[in-house]
N, CA and C atoms as an extended XYZ file, in Angstrom:
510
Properties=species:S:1:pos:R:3:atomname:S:1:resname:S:1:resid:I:1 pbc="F F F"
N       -13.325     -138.573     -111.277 N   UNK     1
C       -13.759     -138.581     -112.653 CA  UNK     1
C       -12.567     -138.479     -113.600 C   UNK     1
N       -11.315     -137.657     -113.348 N   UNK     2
C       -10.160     -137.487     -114.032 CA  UNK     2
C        -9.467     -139.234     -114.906 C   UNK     2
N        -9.809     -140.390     -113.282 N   UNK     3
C        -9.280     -141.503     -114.284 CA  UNK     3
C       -10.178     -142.108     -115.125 C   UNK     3
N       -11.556     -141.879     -114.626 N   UNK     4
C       -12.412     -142.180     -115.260 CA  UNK     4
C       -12.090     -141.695     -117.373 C   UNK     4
N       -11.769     -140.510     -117.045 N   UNK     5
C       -11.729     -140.063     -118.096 CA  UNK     5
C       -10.538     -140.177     -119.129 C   UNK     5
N        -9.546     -140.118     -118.223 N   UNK     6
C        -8.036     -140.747     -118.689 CA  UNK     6
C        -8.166     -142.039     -119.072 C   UNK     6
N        -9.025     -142.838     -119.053 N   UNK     7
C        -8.859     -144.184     -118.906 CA  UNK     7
C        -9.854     -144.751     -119.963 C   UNK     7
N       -10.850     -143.530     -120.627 N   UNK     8
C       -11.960     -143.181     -121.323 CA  UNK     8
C       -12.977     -144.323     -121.217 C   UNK     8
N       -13.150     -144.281     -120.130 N   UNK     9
C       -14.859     -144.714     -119.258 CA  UNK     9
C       -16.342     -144.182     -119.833 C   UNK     9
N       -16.553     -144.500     -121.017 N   UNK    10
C       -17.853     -144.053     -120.903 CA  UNK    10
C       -18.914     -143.135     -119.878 C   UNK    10
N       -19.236     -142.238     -120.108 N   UNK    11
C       -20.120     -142.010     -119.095 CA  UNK    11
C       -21.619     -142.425     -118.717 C   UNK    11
N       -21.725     -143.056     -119.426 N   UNK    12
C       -22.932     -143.882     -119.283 CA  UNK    12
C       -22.662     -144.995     -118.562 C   UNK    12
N       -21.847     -145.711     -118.834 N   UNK    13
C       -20.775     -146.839     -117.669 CA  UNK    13
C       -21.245     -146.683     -116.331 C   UNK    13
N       -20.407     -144.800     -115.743 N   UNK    14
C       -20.139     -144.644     -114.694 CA  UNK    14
C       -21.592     -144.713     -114.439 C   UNK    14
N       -22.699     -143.954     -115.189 N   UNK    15
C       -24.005     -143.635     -114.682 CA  UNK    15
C       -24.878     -144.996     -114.164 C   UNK    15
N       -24.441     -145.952     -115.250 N   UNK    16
C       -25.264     -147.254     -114.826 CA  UNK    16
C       -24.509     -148.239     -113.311 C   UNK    16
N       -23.166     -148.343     -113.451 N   UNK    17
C       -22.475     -147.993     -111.973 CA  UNK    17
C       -23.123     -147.841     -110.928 C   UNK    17
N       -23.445     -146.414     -110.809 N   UNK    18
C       -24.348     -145.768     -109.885 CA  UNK    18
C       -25.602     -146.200     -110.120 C   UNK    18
N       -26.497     -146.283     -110.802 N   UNK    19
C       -27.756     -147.133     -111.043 CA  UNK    19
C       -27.962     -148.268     -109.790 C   UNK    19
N       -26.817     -149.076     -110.720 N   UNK    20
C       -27.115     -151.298     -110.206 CA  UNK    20
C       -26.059     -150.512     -108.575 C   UNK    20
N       -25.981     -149.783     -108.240 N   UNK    21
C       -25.481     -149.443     -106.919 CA  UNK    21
C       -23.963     -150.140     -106.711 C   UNK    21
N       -23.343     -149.421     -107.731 N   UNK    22
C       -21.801     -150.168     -107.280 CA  UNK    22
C       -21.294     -151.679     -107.875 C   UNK    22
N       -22.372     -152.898     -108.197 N   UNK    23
C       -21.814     -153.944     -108.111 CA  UNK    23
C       -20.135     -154.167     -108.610 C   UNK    23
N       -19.615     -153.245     -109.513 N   UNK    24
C       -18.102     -153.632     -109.286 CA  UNK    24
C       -17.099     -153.350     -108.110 C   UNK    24
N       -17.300     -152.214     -106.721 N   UNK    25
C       -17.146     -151.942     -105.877 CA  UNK    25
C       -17.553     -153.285     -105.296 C   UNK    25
N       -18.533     -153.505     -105.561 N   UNK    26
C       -19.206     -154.929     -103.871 CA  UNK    26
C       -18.530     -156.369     -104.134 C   UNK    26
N       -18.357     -156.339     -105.140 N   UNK    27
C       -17.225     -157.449     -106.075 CA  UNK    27
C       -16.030     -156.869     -105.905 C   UNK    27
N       -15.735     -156.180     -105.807 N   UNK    28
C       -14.124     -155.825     -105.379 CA  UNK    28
C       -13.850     -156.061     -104.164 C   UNK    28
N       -14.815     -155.524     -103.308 N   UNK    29
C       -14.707     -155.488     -101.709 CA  UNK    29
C       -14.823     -157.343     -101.228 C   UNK    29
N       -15.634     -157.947     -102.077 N   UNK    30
C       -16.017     -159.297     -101.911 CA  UNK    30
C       -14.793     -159.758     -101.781 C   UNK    30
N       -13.966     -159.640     -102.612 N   UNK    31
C       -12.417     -160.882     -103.024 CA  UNK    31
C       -11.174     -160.050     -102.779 C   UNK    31
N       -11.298     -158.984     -101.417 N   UNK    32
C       -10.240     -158.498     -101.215 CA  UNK    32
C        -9.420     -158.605     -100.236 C   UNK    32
N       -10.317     -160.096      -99.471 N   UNK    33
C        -9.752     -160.866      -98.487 CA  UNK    33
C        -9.021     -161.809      -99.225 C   UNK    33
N        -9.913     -162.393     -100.335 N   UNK    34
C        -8.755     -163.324     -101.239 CA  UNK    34
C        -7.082     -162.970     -101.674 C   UNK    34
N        -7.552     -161.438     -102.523 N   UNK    35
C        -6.677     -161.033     -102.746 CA  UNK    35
C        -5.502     -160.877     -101.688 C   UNK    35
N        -5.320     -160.267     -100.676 N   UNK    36
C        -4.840     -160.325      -99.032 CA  UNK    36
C        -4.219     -161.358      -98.910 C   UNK    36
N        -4.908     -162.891      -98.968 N   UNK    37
C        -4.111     -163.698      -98.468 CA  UNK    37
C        -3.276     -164.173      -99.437 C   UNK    37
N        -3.053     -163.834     -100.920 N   UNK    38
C        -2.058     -164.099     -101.510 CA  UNK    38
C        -0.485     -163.634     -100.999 C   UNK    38
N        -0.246     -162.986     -100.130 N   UNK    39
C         0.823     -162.499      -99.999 CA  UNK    39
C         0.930     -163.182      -98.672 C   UNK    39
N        -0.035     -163.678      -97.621 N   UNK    40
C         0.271     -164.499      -96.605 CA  UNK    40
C         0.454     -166.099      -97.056 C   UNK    40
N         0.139     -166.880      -98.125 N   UNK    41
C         0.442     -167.792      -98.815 CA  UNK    41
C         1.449     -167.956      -99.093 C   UNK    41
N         2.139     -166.580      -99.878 N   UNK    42
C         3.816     -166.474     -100.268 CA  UNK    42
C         4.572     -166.802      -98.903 C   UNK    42
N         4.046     -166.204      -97.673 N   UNK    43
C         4.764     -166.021      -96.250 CA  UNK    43
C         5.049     -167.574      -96.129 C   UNK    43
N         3.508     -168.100      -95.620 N   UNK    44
C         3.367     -169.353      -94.946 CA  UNK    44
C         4.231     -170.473      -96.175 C   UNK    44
N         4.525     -170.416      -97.242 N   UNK    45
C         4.991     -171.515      -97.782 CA  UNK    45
C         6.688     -170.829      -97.955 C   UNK    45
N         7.093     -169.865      -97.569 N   UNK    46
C         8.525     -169.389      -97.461 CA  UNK    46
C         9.105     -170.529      -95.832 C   UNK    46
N         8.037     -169.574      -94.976 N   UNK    47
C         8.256     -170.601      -93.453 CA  UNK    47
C         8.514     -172.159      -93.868 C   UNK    47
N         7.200     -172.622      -94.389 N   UNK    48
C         7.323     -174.350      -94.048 CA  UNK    48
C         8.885     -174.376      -94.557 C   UNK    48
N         9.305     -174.163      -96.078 N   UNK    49
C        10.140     -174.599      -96.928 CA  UNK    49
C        11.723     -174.592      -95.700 C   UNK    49
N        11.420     -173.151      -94.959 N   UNK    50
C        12.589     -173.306      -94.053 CA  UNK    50
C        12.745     -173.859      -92.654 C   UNK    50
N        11.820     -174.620      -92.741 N   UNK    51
C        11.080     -174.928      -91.137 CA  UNK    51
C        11.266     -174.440      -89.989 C   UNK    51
N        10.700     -173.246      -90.447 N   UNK    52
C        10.134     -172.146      -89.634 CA  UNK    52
C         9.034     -172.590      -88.597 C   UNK    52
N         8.890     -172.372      -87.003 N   UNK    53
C         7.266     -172.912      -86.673 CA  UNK    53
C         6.824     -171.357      -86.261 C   UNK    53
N         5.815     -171.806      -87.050 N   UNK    54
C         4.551     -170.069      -86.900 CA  UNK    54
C         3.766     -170.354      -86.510 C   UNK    54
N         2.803     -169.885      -85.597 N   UNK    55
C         1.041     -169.525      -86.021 CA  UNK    55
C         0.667     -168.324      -86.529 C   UNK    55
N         0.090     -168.427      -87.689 N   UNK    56
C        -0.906     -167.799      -88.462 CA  UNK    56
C        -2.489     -167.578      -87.545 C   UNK    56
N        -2.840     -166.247      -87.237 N   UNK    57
C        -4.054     -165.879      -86.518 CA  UNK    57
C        -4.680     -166.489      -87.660 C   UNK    57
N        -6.044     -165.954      -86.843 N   UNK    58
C        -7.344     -166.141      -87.978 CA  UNK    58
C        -7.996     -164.657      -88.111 C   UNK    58
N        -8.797     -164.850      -88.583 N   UNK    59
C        -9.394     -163.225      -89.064 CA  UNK    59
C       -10.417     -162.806      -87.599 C   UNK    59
N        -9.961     -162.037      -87.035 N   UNK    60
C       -10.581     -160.856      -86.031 CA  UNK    60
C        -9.925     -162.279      -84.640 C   UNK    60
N        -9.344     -162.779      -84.488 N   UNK    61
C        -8.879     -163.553      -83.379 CA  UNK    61
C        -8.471     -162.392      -82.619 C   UNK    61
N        -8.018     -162.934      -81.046 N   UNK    62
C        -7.361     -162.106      -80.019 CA  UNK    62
C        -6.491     -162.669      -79.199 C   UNK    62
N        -5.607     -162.074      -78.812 N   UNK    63
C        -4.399     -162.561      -78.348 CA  UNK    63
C        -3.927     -161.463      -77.355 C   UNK    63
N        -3.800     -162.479      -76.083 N   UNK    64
C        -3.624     -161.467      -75.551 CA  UNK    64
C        -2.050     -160.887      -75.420 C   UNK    64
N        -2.047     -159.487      -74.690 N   UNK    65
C        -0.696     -158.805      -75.141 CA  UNK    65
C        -0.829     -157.732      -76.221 C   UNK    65
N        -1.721     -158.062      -77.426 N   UNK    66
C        -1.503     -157.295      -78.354 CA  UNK    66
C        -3.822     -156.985      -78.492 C   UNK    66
N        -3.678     -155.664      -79.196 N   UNK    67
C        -4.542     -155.441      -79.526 CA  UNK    67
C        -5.718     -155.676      -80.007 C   UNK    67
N        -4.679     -155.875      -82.091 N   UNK    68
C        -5.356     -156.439      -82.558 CA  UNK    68
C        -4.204     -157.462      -82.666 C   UNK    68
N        -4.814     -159.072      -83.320 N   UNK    69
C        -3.830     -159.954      -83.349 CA  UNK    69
C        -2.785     -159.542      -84.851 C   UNK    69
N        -1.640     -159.708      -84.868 N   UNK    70
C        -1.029     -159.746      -85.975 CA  UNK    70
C        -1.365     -161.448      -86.565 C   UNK    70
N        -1.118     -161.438      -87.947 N   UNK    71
C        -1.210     -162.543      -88.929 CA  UNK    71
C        -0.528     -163.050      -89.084 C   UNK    71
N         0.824     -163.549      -88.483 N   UNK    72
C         1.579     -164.420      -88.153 CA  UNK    72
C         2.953     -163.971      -86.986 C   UNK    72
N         3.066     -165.021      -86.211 N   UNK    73
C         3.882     -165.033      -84.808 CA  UNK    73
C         4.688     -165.986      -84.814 C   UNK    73
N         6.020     -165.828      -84.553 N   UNK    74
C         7.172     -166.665      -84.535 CA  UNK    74
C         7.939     -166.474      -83.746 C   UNK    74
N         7.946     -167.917      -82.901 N   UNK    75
C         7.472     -169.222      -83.191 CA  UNK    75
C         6.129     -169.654      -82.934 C   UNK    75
N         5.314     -168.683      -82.148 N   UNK    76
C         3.849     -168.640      -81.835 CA  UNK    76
C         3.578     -167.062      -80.850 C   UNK    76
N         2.434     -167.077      -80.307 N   UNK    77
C         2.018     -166.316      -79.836 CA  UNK    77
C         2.076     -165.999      -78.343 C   UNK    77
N         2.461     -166.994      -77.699 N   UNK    78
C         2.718     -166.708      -76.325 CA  UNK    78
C         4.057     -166.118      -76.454 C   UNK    78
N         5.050     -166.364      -76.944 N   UNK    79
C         6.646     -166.032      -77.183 CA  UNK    79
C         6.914     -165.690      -78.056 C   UNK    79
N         6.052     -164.740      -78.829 N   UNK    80
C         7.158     -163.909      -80.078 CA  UNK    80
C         8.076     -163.536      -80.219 C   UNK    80
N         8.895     -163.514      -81.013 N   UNK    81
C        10.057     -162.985      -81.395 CA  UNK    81
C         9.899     -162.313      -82.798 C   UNK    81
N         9.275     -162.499      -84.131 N   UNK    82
C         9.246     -161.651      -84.720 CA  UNK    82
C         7.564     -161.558      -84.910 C   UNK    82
N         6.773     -160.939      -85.192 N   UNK    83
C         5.653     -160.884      -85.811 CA  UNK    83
C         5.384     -160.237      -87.288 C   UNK    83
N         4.774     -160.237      -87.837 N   UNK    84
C         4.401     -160.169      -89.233 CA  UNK    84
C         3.072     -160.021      -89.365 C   UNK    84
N         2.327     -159.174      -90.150 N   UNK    85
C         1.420     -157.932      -90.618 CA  UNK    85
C         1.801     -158.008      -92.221 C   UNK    85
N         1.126     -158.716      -92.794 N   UNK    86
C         1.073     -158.933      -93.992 CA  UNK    86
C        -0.475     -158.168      -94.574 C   UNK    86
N        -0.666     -157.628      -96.084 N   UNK    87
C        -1.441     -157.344      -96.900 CA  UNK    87
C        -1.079     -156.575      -98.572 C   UNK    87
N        -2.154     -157.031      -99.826 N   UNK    88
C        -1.720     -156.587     -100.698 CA  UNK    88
C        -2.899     -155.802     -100.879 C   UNK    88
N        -3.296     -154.206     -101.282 N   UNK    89
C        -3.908     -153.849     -101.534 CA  UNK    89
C        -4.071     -152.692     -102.491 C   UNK    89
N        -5.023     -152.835     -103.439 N   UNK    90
C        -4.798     -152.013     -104.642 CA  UNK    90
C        -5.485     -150.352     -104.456 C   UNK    90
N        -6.535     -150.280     -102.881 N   UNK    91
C        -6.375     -148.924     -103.082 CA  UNK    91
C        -5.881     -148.430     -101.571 C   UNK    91
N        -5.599     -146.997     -101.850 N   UNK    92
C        -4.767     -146.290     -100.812 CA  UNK    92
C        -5.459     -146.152      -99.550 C   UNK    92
N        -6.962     -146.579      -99.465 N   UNK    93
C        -7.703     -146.456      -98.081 CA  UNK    93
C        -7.286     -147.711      -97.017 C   UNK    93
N        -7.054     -148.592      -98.145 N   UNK    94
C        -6.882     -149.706      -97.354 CA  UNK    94
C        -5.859     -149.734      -96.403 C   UNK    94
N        -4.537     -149.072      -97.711 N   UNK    95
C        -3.015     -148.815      -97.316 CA  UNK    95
C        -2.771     -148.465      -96.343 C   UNK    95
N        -3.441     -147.194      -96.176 N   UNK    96
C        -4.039     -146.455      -95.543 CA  UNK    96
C        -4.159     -146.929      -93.584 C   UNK    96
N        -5.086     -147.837      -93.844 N   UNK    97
C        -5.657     -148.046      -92.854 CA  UNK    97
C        -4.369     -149.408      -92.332 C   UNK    97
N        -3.734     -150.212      -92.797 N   UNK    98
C        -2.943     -151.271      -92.993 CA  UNK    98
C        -1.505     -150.646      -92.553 C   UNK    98
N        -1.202     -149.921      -93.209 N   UNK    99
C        -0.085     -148.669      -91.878 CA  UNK    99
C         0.011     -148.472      -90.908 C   UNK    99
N        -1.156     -147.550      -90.473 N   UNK   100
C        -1.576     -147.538      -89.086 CA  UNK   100
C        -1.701     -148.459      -87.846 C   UNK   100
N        -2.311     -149.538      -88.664 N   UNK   101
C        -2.853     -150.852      -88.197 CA  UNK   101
C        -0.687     -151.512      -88.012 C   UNK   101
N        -0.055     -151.457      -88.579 N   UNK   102
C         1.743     -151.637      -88.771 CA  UNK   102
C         2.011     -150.783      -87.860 C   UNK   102
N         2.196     -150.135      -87.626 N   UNK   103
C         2.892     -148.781      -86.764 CA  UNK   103
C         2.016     -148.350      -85.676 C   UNK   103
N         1.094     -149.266      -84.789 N   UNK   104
C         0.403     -149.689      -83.800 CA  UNK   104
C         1.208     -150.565      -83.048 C   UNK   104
N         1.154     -152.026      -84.005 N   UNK   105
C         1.424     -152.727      -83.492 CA  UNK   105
C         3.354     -152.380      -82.791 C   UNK   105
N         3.925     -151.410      -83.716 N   UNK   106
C         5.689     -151.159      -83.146 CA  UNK   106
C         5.148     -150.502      -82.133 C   UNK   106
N         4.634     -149.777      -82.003 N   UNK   107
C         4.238     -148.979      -80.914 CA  UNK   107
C         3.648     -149.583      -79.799 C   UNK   107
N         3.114     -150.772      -79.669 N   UNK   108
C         2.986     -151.245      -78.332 CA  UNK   108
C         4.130     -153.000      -78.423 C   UNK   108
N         4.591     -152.860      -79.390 N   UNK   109
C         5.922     -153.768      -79.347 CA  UNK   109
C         6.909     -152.332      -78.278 C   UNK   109
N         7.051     -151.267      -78.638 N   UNK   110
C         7.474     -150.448      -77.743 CA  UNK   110
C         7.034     -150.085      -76.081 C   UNK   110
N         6.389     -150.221      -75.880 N   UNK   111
C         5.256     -150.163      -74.919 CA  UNK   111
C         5.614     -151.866      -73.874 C   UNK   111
N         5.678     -152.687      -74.668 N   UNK   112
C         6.426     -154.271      -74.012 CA  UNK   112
C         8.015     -153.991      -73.882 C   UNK   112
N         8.731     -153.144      -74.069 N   UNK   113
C         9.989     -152.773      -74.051 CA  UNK   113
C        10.482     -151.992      -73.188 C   UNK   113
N         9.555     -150.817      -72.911 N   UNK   114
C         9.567     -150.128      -71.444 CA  UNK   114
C         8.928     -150.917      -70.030 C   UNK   114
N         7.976     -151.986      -70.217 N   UNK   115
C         7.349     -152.710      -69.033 CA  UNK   115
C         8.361     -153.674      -68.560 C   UNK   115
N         9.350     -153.893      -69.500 N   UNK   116
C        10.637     -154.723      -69.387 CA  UNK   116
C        10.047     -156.291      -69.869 C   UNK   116
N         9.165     -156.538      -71.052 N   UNK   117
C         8.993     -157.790      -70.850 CA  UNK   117
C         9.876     -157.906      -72.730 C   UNK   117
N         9.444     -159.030      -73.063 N   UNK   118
C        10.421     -159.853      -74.176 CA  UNK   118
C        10.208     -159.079      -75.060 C   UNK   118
N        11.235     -158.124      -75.788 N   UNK   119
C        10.998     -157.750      -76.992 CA  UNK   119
C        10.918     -158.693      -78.126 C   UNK   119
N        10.288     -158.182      -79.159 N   UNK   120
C        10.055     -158.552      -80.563 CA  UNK   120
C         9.995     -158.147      -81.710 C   UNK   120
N        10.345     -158.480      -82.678 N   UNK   121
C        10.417     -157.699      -84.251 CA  UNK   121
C         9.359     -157.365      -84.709 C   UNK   121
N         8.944     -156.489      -85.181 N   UNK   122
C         7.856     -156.098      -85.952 CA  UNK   122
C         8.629     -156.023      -87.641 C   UNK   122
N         7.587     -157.080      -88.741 N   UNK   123
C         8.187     -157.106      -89.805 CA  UNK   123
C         6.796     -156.810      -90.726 C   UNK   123
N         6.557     -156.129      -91.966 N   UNK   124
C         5.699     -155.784      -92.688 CA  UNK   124
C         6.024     -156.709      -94.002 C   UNK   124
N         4.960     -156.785      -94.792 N   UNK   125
C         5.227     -158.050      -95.535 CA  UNK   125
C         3.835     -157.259      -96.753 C   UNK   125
N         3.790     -156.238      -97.486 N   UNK   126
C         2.746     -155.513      -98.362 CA  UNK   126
C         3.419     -155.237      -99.725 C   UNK   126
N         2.365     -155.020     -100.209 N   UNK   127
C         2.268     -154.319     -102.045 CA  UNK   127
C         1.360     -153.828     -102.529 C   UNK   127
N         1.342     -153.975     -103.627 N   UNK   128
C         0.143     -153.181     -104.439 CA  UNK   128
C         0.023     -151.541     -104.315 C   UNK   128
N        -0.983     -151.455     -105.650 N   UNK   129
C        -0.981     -149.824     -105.787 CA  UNK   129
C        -1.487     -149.002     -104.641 C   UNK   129
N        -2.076     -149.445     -103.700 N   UNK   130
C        -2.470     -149.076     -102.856 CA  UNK   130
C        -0.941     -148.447     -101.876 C   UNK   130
N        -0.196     -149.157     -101.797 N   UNK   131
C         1.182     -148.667     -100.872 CA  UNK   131
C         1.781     -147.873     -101.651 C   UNK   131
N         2.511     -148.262     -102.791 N   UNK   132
C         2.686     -147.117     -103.850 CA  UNK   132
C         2.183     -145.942     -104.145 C   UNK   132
N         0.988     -145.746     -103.433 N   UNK   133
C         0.362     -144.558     -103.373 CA  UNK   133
C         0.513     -143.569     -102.371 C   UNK   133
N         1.118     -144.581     -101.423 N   UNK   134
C         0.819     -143.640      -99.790 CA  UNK   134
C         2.771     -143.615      -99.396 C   UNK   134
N         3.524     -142.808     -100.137 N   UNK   135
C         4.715     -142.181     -100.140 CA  UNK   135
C         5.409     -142.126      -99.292 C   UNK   135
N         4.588     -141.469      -98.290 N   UNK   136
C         5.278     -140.658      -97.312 CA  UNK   136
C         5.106     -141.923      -96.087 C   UNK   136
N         3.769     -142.521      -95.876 N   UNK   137
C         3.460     -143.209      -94.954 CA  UNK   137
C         4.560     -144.554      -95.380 C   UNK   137
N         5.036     -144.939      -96.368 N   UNK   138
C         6.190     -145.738      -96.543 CA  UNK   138
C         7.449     -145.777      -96.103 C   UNK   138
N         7.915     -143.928      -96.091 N   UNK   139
C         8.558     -143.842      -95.949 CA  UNK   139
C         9.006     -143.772      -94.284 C   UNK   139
N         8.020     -143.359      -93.604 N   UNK   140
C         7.965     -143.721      -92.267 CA  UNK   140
C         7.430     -144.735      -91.673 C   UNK   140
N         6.836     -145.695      -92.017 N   UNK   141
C         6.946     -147.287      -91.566 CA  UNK   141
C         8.380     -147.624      -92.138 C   UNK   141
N         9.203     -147.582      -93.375 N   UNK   142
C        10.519     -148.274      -93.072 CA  UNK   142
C        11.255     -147.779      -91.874 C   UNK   142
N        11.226     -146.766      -91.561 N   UNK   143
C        11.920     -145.876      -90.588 CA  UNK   143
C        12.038     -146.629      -89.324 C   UNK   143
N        10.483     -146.813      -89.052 N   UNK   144
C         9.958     -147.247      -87.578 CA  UNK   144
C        10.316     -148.825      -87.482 C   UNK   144
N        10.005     -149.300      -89.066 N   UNK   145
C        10.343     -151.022      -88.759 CA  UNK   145
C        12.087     -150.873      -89.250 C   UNK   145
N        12.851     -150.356      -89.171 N   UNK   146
C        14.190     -150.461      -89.374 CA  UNK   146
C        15.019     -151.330      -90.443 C   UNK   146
N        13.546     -150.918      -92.020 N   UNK   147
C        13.595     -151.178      -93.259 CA  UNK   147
C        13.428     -152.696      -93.207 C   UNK   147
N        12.386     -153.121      -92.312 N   UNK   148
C        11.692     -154.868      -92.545 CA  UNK   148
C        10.503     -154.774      -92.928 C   UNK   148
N        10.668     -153.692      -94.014 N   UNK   149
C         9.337     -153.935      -95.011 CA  UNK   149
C         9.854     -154.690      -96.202 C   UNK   149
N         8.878     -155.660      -96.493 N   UNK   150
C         9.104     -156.666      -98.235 CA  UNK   150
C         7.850     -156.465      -98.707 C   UNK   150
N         8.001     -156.478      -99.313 N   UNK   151
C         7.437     -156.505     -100.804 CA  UNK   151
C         7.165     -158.065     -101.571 C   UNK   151
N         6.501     -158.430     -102.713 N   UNK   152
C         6.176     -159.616     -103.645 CA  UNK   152
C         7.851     -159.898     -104.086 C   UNK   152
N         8.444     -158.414     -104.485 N   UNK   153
C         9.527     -158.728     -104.776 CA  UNK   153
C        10.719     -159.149     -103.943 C   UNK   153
N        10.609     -158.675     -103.091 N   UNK   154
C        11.980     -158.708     -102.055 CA  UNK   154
C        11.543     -160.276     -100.893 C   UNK   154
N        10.052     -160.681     -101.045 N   UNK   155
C         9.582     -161.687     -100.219 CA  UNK   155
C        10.977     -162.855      -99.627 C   UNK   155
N        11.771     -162.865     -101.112 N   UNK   156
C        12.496     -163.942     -101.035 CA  UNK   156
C        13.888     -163.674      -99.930 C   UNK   156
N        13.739     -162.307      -99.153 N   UNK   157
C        14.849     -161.877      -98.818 CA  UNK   157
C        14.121     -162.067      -96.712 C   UNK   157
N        12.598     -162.090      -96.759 N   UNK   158
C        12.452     -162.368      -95.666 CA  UNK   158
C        13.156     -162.880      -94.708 C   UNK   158
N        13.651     -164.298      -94.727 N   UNK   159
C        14.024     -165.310      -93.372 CA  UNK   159
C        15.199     -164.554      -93.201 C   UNK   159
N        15.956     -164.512      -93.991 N   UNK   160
C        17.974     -163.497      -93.794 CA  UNK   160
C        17.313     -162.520      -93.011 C   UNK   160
N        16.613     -161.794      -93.721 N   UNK   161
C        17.053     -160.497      -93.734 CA  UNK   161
C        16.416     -160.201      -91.920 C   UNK   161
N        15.701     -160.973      -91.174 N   UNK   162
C        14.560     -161.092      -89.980 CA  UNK   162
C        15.674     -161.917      -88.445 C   UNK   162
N        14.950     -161.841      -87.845 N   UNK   163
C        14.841     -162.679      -86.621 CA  UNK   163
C        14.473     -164.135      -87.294 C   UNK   163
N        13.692     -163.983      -87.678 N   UNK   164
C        13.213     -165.433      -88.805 CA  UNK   164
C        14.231     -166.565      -88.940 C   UNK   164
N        14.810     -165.761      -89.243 N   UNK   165
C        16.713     -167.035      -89.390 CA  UNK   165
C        16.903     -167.921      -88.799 C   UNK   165
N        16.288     -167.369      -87.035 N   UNK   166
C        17.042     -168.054      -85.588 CA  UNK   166
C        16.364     -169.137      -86.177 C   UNK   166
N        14.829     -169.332      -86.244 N   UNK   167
C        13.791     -170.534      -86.252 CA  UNK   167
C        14.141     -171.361      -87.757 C   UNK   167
N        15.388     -170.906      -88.393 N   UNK   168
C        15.075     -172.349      -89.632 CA  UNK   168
C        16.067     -173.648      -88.968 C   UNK   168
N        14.926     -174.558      -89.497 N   UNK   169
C        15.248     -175.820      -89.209 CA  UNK   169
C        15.863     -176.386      -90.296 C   UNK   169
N        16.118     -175.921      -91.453 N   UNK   170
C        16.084     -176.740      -92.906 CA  UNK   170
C        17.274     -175.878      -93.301 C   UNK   170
């Protein structure tokens, strides 16, 4: 209620809100896959430009080796070398959950490292207020990914700054 009020929300607003049951919540939640793939758009048109070859999963795909699938593999998925875990999200549950879901996947990139098979990069690719919110959990995913987190801003520093490099063609 504090931003509600900071932000001077009517309270009748919030009450009718709760009424029609949320519809700005179910509309938020609706286009927050849209929102999401704006920052894998930035990815996939960084790759082509350097002719990079990726596959891009699809949403809930499986692959085996890994858990859940990451959202893009380079040069594909049988032979990774770096992977990428991209999302932009504006609240901290998501962040939240999008961390974890990051610092899984190093963790059984670790897990392929003790079985002795091909290591691979784990690279994070997020924004929004949602990460900005979660401090501490930032500060230990750079740790774990060995500061290959970007940002909207730093996007442009991807291919250098990665494993990514080996694969430009251009």
């Amino acid at each position: 209620m504090t931003h509600a009020t900071q932000e001077n929300v009517p309270y009748a607003v919030l009450l009718y809100e709760r009424y029609l049951g949320r519809p700005f919540a179910t509309h938020r939640d609706a286009v927050s896959e849209l929102v999401g793939e704006v920052m894998e758009n930035a990815i996939e048109q960084r790759l082509r430009e350097a002719g990079v070859s990726y596959r891009k999963t699809g949403r809930a795909e499986r692959i085996p080796g890994f858990g859940q699938a990451p959202d893009f593999c380079i040069p594909d998925e049988l032979n990774p070398s770096v992977i990428i875990e991209a999302k932009v999200t504006s609240d901290d549950g998501t962040a939240r959950d999008k961390v974890t879901r990051i610092k899984e996947l190093e963790t059984q990139r670790n897990k392929h490292l003790q079985e002795g098979r091909q290591p691979y990069e784990v690279v994070a690719c997020i924004d929004g207020r949602g990460f900005r919110q979660r401090r501490a959990d930032m500060r230990d995913l750079l740790l774990r990914l060995t500061g290959k987190v970007f940002t909207a801003a730093t996007l442009d520093r991807l291919i250098e700054s990665t494993g990514i490099r080996e694969f430009k063609s251009k």
